[in-house]
VOLO-851517 format. One record per residue (C-alpha): x, y, z; residue in three letters. Coordinates in steps of 0.2 Angstrom, whole numbers, padded with zeros to 4 digits, always signed. Last residue first. Layout:
N
XYZALA
...
This chain:
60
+0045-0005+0011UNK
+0049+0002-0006UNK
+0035+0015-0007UNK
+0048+0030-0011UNK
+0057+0029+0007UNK
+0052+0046+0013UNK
+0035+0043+0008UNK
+0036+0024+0016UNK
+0041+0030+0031UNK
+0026+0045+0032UNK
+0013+0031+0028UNK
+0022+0020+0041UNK
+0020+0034+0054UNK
+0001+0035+0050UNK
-0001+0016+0051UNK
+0007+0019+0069UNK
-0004+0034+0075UNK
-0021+0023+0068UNK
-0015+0010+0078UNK
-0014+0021+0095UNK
-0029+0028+0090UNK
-0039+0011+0092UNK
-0029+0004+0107UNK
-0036+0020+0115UNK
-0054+0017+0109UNK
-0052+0001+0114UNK
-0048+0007+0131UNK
-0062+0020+0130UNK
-0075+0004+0125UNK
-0068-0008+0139UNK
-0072+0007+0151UNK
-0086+0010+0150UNK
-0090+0025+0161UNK
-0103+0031+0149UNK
-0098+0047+0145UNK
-0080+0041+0145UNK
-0085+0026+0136UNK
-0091+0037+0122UNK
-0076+0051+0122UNK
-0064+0034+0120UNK
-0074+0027+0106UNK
-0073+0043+0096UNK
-0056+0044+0099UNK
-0051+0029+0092UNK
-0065+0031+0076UNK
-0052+0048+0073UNK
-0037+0040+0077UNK
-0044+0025+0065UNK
-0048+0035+0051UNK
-0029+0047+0051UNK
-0023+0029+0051UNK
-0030+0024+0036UNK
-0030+0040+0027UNK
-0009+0039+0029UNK
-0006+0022+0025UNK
-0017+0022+0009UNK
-0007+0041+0005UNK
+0010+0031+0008UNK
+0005+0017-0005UNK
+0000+0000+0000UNK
């Protein structure tokens, strides 16, 4: 997958992440906020691999 892929990709799951986490705050549940944070923590990684593979030219 290209680096824009990588980038949209993990820009959705912090957004989805967070949005999980502010709805098991609300709702004190905390499995929901903790996979919210596992979430967004996912959606940071693929949007470090997307800036990788910019800086790499795609080849990883």
């Amino acid at each position: 997958m290209g680096e824009f892929t990588e980038k949209a990709k993990g820009i959705a799951n912090e957004a989805a992440g967070n949005a999980k986490q502010a709805v098991g705050k609300a709702t004190d549940n905390e499995r929901l906020r903790a996979e919210g944070e596992a979430q967004e923590r996912k959606g940071e990684a693929q949007n470090l691999k997307g800036k990788v593979q910019g800086a790499l030219g795609d080849k990883i």
